[in-house]
C-alpha positions as CSV (number, residue, x, y, z in Angstrom):
1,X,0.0,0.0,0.0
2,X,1.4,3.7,-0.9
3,X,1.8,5.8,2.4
4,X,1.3,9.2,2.4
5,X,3.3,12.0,4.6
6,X,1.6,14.6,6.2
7,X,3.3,17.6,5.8
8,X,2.9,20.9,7.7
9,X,0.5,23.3,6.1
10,X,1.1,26.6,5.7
11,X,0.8,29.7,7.9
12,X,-1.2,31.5,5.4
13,X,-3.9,28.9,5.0
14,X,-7.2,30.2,7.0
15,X,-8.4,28.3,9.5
16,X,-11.1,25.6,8.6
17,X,-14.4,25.1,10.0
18,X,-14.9,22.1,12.3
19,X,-17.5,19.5,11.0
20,X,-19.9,17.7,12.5
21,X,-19.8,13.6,13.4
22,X,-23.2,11.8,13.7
23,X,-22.9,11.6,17.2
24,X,-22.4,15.4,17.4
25,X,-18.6,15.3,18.0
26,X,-17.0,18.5,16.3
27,X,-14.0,16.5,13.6
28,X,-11.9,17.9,11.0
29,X,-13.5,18.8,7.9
30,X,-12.4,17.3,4.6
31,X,-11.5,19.5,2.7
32,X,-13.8,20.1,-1.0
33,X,-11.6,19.8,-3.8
34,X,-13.3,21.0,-6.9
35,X,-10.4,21.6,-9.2
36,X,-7.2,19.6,-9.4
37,X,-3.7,21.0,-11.4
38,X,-1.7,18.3,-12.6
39,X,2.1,18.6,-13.0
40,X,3.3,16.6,-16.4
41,X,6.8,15.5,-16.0
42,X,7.3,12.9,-13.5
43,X,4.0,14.0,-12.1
44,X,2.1,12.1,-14.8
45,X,4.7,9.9,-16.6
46,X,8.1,9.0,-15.8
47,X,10.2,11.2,-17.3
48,X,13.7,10.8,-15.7
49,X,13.4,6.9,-17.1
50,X,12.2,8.1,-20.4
51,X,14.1,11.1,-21.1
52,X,16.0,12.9,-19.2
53,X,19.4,10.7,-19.7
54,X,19.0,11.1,-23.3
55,X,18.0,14.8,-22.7
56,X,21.3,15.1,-20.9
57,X,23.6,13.4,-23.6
58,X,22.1,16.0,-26.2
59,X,22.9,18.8,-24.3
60,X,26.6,17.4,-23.7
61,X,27.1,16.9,-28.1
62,X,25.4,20.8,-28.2
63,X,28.2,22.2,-26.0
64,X,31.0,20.2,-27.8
65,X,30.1,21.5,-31.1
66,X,29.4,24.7,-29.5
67,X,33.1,25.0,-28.5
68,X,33.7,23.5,-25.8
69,X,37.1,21.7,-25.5
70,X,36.4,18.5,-24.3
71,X,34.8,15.3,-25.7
72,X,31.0,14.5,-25.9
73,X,31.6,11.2,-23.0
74,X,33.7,14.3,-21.2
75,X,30.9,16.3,-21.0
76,X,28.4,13.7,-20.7
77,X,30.1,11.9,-17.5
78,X,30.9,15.9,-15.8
79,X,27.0,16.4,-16.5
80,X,25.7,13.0,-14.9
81,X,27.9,14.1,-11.9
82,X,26.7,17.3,-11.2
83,X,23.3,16.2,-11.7
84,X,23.4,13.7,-8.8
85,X,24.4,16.5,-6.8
86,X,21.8,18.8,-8.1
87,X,19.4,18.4,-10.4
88,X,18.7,21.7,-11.6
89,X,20.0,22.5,-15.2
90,X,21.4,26.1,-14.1
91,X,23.5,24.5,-11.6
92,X,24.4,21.3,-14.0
93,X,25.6,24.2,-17.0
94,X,27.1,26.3,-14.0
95,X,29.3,23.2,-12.9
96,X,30.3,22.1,-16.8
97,X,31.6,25.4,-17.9
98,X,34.0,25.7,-14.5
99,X,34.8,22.3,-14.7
100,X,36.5,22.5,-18.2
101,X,37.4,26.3,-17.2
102,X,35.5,28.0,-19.9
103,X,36.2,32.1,-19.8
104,X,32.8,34.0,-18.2
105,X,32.5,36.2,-22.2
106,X,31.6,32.6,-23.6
107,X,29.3,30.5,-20.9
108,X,26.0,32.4,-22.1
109,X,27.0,31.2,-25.4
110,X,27.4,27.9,-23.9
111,X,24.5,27.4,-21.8
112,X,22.0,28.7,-23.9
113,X,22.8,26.0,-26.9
114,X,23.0,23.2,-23.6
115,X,19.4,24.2,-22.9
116,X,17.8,24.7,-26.4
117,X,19.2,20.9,-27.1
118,X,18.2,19.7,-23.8
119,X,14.2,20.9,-24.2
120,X,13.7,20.3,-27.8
121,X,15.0,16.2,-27.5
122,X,12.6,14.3,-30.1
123,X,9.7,12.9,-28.4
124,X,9.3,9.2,-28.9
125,X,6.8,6.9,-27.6
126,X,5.9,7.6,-23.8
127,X,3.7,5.6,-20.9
128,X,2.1,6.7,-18.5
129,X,2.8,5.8,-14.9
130,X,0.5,2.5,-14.0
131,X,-2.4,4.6,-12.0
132,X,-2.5,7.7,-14.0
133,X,-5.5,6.9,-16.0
134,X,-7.4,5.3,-12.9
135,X,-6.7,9.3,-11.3
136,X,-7.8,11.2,-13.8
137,X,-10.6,9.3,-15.3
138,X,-11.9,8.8,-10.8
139,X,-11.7,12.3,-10.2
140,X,-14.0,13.1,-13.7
141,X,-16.3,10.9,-12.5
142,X,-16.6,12.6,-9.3
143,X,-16.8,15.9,-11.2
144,X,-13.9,17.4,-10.4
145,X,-12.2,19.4,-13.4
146,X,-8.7,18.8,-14.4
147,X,-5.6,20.6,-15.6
148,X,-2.5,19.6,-17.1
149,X,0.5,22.7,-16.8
150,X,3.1,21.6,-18.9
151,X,6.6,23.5,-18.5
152,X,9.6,23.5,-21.4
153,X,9.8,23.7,-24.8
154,X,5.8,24.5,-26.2
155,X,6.8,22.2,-29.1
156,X,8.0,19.4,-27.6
157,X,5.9,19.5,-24.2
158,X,2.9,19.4,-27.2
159,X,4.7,16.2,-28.7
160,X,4.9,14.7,-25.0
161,X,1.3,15.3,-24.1
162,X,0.4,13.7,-27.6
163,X,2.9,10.6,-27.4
164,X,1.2,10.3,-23.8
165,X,-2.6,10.0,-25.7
166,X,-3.6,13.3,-22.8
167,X,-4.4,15.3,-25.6
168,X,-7.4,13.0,-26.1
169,X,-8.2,12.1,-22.8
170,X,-11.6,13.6,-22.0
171,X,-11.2,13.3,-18.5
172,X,-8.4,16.6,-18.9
173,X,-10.4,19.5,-18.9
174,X,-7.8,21.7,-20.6
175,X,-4.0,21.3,-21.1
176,X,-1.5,24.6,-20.4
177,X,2.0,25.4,-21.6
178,X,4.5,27.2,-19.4
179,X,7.7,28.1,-21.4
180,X,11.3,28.7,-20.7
181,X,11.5,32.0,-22.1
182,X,8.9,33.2,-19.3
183,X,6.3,34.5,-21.6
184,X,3.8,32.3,-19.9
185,X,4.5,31.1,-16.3
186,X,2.9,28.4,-13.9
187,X,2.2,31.5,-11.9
188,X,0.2,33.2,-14.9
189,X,-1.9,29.5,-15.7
190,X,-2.6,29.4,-11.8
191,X,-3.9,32.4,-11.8
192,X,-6.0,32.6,-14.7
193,X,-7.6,29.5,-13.2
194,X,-8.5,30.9,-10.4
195,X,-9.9,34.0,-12.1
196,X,-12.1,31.6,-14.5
197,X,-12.6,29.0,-13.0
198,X,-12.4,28.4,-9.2
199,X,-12.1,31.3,-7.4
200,X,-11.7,29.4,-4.2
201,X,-7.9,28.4,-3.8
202,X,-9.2,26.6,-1.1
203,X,-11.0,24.3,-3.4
204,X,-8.1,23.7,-5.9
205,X,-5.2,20.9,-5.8
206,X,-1.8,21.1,-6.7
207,X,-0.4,17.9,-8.0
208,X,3.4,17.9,-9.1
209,X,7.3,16.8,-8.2
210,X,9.2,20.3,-7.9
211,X,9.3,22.1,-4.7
212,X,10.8,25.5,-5.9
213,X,8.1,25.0,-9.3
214,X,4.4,24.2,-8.8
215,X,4.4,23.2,-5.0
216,X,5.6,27.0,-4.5
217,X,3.3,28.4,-6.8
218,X,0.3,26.5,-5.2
219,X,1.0,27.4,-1.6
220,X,1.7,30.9,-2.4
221,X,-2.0,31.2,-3.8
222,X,-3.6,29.3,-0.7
223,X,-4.2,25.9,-2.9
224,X,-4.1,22.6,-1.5
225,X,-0.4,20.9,-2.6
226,X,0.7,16.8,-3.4
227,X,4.3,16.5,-3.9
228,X,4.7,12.9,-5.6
229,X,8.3,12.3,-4.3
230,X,10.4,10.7,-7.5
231,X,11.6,11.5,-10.8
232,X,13.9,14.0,-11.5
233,X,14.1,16.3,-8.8
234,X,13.7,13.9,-6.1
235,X,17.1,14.6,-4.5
236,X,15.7,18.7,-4.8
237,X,15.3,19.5,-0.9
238,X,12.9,22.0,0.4
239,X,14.4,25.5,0.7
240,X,11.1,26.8,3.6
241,X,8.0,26.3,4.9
242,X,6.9,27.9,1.3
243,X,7.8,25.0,-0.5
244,X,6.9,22.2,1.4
245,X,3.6,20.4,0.5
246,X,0.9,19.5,2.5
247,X,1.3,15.8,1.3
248,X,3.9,14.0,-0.2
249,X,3.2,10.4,-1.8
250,X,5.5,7.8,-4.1
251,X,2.9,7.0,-6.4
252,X,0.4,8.3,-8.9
253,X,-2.9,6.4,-7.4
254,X,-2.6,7.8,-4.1
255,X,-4.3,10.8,-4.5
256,X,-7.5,9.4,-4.3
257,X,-6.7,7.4,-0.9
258,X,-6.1,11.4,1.1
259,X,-8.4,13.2,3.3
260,X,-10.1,15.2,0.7
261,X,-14.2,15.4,-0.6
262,X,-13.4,15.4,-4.3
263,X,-16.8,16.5,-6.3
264,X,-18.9,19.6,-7.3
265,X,-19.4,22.7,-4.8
C-alpha cells in the first residue's frame, strides 16, 4: 500500500471550520476539492526513465560542437555528476563550464545552446505511470475538473502530451504550456484558473514533483499541494516552509486514498 506523509500546512492557510460527526462530536472537515492542477513531467509519466538521460547526452554533443574543449563522453560523465548533486539544469551548465574552465564572455554562449538541445530532445513513444488513467478518469467521475501545466519547450511539451494520448483524454479539462523563455509562467496559468474558473484556492489541488516550481506556486496562492516524491528532482530539498507540501506520496494512485471530498461545490 502507498503511504502518504503529512506535511505541515502553511501559515497563510485560513483556518477551517470544524465538522460535525453523527454523534455530534465537532471533527476535522475534509477539505472540498473542486479543481485539481496536474504537474506533467514525472508527475504524470516517468520522465527521468524516459528522457532525461537522453535529454542530458544531447545537451553534452550541443556544448562540444558549440566549443567546448572537451569530448561528448567528457561532458556527458561531468554532467551526470553534477546532476546527482543537483538536479537543476542552471547548476548542472554552471558546474560544466567551471569544470572544463570555460572564460565568463563565452558561458552564455554555452549554456544557452545546452538548454535549447536539452528541451527540444525528439519525443518518442511515452507511458504513463501504471495509476494515472485510474486518477484522472476517478476524479471526472466525481466531477472534479482537471488541468495539465506543462513546463519547457511549447513544441516538444505538445509532442509529449500527444505521445502520452492526454491530448485525447476527456477526462483533462484543458492542457496549459508554461515556457522557458517566461512569456507564460505556472504562476500566470494558476492564476487565470482561479480568475475563470475556481475562485476558491481553497478548493483547488496542486499535484506535481518540484518544490521550488508548482508546490511553491500552489501554496503561495492558498491551494491545497501533493508533492509525488520521484523523478527527476527527487534529491531537490525544500528550501522553507513555502515550498513544502501538505502531502507528499510515491505513487500516482494515491491521491484518491487522502483526506479530501473530491466532487462539485
Amino acid at each position: 500500500m502507498t503511504k502518504a506523509k503529512r506535511s505541515t500546512r502553511s501559515a497563510s492557510r485560513r483556518p477551517r471550520k470544524p465538522a460535525c460527526s453523527a454523534e455530534g462530536a465537532q471533527t476535522e472537515a475534509r477539505p472540498l476539492i473542486t479543481t485539481v492542477i496536474f504537474d506533467l513531467d514525472d508527475t504524470l509519466y516517468d520522465c527521468l526513465g524516459q528522457r532525461v538521460r537522453a535529454a542530458h547526452l544531447r545537451s553534452a554533443e550541443a556544448m562540444a560542437t558549440a566549443g567546448l574543449p572537451a569530448s561528448v563522453d567528457d561532458i556527458f560523465r561531468v554532467r551526470m555528476q553534477a546532476f546527482e548533486i543537483d538536479p537543476q539544469l542552471t547548476r548542472i551548465d554552471e558546474h560544466v563550464c567551471e569544470h572544463f574552465g570555460v572564460p565568463q564572455g563565452e558561458r552564455n554562449r554555452l549554456v544557452r545552446a545546452s538548454r535549447h538541445a536539452f528541451f527540444t530532445l525528439p519525443v518518442d513513444k511515452l507511458t504513463l505511470f501504471p495509476g494515472t488513467l485510474t486518477v484522472l478518469r476517478g476524479l471526472k467521475d466525481r466531477g472534479v475538473r482537471i488541468f495539465v501545466v506543462s513546463f519547457g519547450d511549447p513544441d516538444t511539451q505538445r509532442a509529449k502530451v500527444a505521445a502520452l494520448g492526454l491530448d485525447r483524454e476527456p477526462s483533462i479539462d484543458r492542457v496549459f504550456y508554461a515556457d522557458t523563455a517566461h512569456l507564460v509562467t505556472k504562476e500566470a496559468i494558476f492564476g487565470s484558473i482561479l480568475r475563470n474558473v475556481e475562485a476558491d484556492p481553497d478548493r483547488v489541488l496542486v499535484v506535481g514533483d518540484r518544490p521550488s516550481s508548482e508546490i511553491k506556486v500552489g501554496k503561495a496562492l492558498g491551494m491545497h499541494t501533493i508533492r509525488l516524491h520521484g523523478g527527476e528532482f527527487a534529491r531537490l530539498k525544500v528550501r522553507g516552509p513555502e515550498e513544502q507540501a501538505d502531502f507528499e506520496i510515491s505513487k500516482i494512485d494515491a491521491v484518491l486514498k487522502l483526506s479530501f471530498e473530491f466532487g462539485r461545490a
